[in-house]
C-alpha positions as CSV (number, residue, x, y, z in Angstrom):
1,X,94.0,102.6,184.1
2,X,96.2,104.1,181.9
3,X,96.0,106.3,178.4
4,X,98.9,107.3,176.9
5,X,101.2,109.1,179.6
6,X,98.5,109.4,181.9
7,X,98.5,106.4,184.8
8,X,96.2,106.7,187.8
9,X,95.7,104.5,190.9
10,X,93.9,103.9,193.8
11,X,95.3,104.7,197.3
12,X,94.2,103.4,200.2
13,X,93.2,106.2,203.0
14,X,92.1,107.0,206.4
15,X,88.5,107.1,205.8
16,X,88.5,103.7,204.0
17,X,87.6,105.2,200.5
18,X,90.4,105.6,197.7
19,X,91.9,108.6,196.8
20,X,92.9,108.6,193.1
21,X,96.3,109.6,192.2
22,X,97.0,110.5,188.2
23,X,100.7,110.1,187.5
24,X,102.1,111.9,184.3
25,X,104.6,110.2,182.5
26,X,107.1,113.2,181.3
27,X,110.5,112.4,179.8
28,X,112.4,113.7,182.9
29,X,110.4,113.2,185.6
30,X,106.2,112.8,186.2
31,X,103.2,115.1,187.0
32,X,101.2,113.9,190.0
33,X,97.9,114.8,191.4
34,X,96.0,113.1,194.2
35,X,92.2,113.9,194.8
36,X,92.9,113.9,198.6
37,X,92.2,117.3,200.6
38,X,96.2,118.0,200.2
39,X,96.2,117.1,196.6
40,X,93.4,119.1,195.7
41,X,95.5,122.1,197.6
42,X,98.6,121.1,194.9
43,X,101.0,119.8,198.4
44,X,103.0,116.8,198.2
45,X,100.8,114.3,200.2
46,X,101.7,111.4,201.3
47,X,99.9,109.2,199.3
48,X,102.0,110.3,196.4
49,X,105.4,110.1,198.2
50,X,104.3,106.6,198.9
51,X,103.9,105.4,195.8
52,X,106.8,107.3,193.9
53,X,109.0,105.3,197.1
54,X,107.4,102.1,195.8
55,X,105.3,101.2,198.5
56,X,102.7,98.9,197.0
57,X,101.1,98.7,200.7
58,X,99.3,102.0,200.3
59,X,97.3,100.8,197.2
60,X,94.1,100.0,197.4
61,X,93.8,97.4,194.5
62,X,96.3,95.0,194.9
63,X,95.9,93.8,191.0
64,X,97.7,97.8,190.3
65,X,100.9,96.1,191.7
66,X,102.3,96.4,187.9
67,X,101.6,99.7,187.3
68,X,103.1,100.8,190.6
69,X,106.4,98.7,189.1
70,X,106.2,100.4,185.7
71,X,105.9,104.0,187.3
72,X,109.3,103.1,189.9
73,X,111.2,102.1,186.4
74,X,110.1,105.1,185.0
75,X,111.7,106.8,187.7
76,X,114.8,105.3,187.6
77,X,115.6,107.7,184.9
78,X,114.9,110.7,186.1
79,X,116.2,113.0,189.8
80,X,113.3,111.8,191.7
81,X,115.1,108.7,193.5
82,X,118.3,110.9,194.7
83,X,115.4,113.8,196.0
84,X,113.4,111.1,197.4
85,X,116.8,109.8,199.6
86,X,117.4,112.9,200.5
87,X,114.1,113.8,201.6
88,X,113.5,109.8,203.8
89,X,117.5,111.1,205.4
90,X,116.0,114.3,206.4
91,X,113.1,113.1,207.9
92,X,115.4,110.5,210.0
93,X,117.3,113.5,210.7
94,X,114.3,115.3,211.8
95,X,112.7,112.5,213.4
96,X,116.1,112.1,215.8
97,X,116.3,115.8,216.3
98,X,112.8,115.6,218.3
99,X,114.3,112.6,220.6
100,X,116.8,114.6,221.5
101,X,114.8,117.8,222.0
102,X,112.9,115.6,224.1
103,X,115.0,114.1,226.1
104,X,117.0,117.3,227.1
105,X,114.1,118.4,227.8
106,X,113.2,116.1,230.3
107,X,116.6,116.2,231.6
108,X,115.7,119.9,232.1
109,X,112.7,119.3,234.1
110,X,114.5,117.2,236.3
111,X,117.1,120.0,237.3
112,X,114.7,122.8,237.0
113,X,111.6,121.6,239.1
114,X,113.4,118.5,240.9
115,X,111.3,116.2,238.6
């Protein structure tokens, strides 16, 4: 559905029930808010993230495929892409900063208790 600047779409979830997340279309950027339990605490959830990354497997009507398009050109405007790389880098970052915490870890165990 959409109404003016106002665009909202189904996203798929856990529990099998959609979550609805209203997108804002604002001259710099957009406004989002998802009825899911981190949406309704104003985070960032990742329903949102999904879909402002393009990612038309999170929605839960298929036939919104053009409305998920039209929101990513919208986008292409605006800072959101260069914070959304930055933000997928740091969570590879992250993501192989816990292998390695791992891993010495277990190399740790192995000296320490003869693992």
């Amino acid at each position: 559905m959409s109404a003016n600047n106002h665009i909202e779409i189904l996203a798929k979830s856990s529990s099998g029930n959609p979550y609805t997340v209203r997108f804002y279309l604002e001259e710099d950027g957009i406004s989002a808010f998802c009825s899911c339990p981190a949406g309704d605490h104003r985070k960032l959830c990742k329903h949102v993230i999904r879909l402002i990354n393009g990612d038309d497997s999170i929605l839960y009507d298929g036939n919104q495929k053009q409305i998920l398009l039209d929101i990513s050109t919208h986008l292409q405007g605006t800072a959101i892409p260069v914070l959304l790389s930055e933000l997928n880098e740091s969570e590879i970052l992250l993501e192989n900063a816990r292998k390695n915490a791992r891993k010495a870890k277990k190399t740790l165990e192995k000296v320490v208790l003869g693992k």
